[in-house]
C-alpha positions as CSV (number, residue, x, y, z in Angstrom):
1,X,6.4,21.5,4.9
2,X,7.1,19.3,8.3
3,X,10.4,18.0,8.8
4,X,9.1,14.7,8.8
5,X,8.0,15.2,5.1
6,X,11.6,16.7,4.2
7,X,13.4,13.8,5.3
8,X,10.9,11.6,3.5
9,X,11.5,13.6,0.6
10,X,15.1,13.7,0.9
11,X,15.7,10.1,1.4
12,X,13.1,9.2,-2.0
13,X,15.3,11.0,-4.6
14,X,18.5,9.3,-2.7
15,X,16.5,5.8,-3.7
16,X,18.3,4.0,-6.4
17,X,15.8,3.8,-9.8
18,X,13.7,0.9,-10.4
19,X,12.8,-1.1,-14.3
20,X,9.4,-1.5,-12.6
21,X,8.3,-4.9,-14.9
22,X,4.4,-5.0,-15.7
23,X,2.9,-8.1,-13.5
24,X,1.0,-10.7,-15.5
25,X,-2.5,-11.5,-13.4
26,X,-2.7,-14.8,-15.2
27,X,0.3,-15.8,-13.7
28,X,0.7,-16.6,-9.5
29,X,2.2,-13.6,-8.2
30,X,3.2,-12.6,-4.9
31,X,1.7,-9.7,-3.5
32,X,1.9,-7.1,-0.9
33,X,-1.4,-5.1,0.0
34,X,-0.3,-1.8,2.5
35,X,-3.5,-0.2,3.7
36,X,-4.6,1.8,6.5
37,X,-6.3,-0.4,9.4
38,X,-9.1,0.7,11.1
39,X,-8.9,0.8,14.4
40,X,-10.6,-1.8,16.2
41,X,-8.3,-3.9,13.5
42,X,-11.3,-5.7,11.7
43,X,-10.5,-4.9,8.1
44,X,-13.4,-6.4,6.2
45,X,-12.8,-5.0,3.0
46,X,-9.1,-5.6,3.2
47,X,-9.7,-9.0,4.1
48,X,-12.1,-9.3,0.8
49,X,-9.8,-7.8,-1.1
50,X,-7.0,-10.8,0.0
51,X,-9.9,-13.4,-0.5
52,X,-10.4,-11.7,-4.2
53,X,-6.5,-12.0,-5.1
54,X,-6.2,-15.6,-3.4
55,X,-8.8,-16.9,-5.5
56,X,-6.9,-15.5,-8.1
57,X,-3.9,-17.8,-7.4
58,X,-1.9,-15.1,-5.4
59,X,0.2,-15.5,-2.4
60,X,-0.7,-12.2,-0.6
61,X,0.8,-10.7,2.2
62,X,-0.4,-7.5,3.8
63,X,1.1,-4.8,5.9
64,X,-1.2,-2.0,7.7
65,X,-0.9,0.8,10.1
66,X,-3.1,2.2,12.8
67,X,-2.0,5.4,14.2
68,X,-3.4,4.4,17.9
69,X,-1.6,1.0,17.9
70,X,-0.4,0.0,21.2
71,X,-0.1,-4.1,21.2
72,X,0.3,-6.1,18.0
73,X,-2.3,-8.1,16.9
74,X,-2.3,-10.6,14.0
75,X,-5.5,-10.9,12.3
76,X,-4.7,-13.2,9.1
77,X,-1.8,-15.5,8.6
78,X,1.0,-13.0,6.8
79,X,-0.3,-9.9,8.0
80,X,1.0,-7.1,10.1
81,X,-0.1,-4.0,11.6
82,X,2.4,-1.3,12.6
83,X,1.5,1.4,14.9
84,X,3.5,4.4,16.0
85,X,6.2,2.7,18.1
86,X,7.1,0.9,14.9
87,X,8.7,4.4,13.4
88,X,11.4,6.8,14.6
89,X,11.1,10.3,16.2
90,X,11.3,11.6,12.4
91,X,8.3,9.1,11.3
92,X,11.3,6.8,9.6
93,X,10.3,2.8,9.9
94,X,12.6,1.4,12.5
95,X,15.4,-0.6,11.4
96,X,13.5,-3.9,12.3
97,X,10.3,-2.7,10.4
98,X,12.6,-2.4,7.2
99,X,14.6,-5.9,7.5
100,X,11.2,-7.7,7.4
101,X,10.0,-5.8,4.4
102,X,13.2,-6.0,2.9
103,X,13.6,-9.7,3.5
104,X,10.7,-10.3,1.1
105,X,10.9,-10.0,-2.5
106,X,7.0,-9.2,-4.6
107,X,5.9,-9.3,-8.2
108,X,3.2,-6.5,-6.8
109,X,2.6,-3.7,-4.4
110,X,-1.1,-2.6,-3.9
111,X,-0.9,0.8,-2.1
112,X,-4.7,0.6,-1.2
113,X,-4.2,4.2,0.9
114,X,-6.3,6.7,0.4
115,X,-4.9,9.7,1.7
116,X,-1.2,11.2,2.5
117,X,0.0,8.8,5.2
118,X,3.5,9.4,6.0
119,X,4.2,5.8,7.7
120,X,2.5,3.9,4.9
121,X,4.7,5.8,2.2
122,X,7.5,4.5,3.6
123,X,6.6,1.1,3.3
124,X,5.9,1.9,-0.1
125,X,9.1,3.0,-0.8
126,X,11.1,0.8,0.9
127,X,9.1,-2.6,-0.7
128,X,11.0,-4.6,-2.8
129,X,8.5,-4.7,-5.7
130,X,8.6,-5.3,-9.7
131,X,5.5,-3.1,-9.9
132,X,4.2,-0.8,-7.5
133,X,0.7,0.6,-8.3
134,X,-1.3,3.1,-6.0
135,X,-3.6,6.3,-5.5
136,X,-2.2,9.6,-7.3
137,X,-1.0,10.5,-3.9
138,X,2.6,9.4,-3.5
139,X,4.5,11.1,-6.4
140,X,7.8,9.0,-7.1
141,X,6.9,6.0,-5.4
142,X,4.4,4.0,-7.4
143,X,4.9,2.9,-11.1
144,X,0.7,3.4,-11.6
145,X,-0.7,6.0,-10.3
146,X,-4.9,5.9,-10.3
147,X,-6.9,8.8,-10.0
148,X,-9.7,8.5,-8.1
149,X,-12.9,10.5,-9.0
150,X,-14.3,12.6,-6.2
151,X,-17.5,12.3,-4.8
152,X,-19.9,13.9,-2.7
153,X,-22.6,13.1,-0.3
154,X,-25.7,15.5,-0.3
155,X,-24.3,18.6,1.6
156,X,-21.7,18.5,-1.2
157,X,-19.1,17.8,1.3
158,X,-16.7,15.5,-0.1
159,X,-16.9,11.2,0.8
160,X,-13.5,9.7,1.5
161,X,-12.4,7.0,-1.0
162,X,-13.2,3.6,-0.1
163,X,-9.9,1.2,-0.3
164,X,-12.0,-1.3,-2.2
165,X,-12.8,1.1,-4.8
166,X,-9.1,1.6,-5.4
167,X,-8.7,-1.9,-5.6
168,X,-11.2,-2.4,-7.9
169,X,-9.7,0.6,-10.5
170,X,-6.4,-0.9,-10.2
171,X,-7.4,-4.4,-10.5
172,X,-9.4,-3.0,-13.7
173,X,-6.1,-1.1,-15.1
174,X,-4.0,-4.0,-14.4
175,X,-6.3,-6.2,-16.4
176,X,-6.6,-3.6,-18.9
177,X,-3.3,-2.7,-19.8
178,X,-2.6,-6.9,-20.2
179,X,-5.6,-7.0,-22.4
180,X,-3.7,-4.9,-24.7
181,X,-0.3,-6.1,-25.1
């Protein structure tokens, strides 16, 4: 295990514990999407996803992070991109990453990552959030945790999962779960 993953690990069982509340959908609700930007920055399937939830009646705001970032870039009104020089020597957000997340309050965090990504768990962690829902990847963090069937392409080699199916299972569990209250 990497330092970097000690001191992430050490400072997530120091975090104080959450009464995560279950978000309504039929109700606005403000919403933070964290995914992992490409790297030309496009995002076309993040920036359906944030069409899907502001038809929806939700004030979204998205955070992502590109691991070649080197100028910031703003690609949709409340949207940021973070890139290495955003984070400490021990992969920690800096201290002005964390006021700006800390400064907002969300009824919902939609971790759309799709594999371990250090810088993105942090944001994760540190989000001021009611309900934090996510891939089965970052034990401790999220109050949903979706497993994602695997897949494979014809060699049998494993496909990545696609942000937008993520979405689209947690959108479905959300839904769901409120069905059934």
């Amino acid at each position: 295990m990497s330092l970097k993953q000690r001191i992430f690990d050490y400072l997530r069982k120091k975090m104080p514990d959450r009464n995560p509340r279950f978000p309504h959908l039929d109700q606005p609700l403000k919403v933070l999407l964290i995914y992992e930007s490409d790297v030309l920055e496009r995002n076309d399937k993040i920036k359906a996803i944030r069409q899907e939830l502001l038809r929806r009646r939700m004030d979204v705001t998205m955070w992502g992070f590109v691991a070649k970032k080197e100028i910031q870039t703003l690609i949709l009104p409340q949207s940021r991109i973070l890139g290495l020089q955003d984070y400490n020597l021990f992969g920690k957000p800096r201290d002005y990453v964390l006021s700006d997340l800390q400064a907002e309050h969300y009824d919902l965090l939609i971790d759309l990552t799709t594999q371990p990504l250090l810088p993105l768990r942090y944001i994760a962690m540190y989000t001021d959030a009611d309900f934090k829902a996510g891939m089965n990847i970052c034990e401790g963090i999220h109050d949903m945790l979706i497993a994602m069937p695997a897949s494979h392409n014809e060699q049998g080699e494993p496909l990545p999962v696609e942000a937008s199916a993520l979405f689209e299972q947690i959108m479905k569990y959300l839904t769901t779960i409120k069905s059934n209250d």
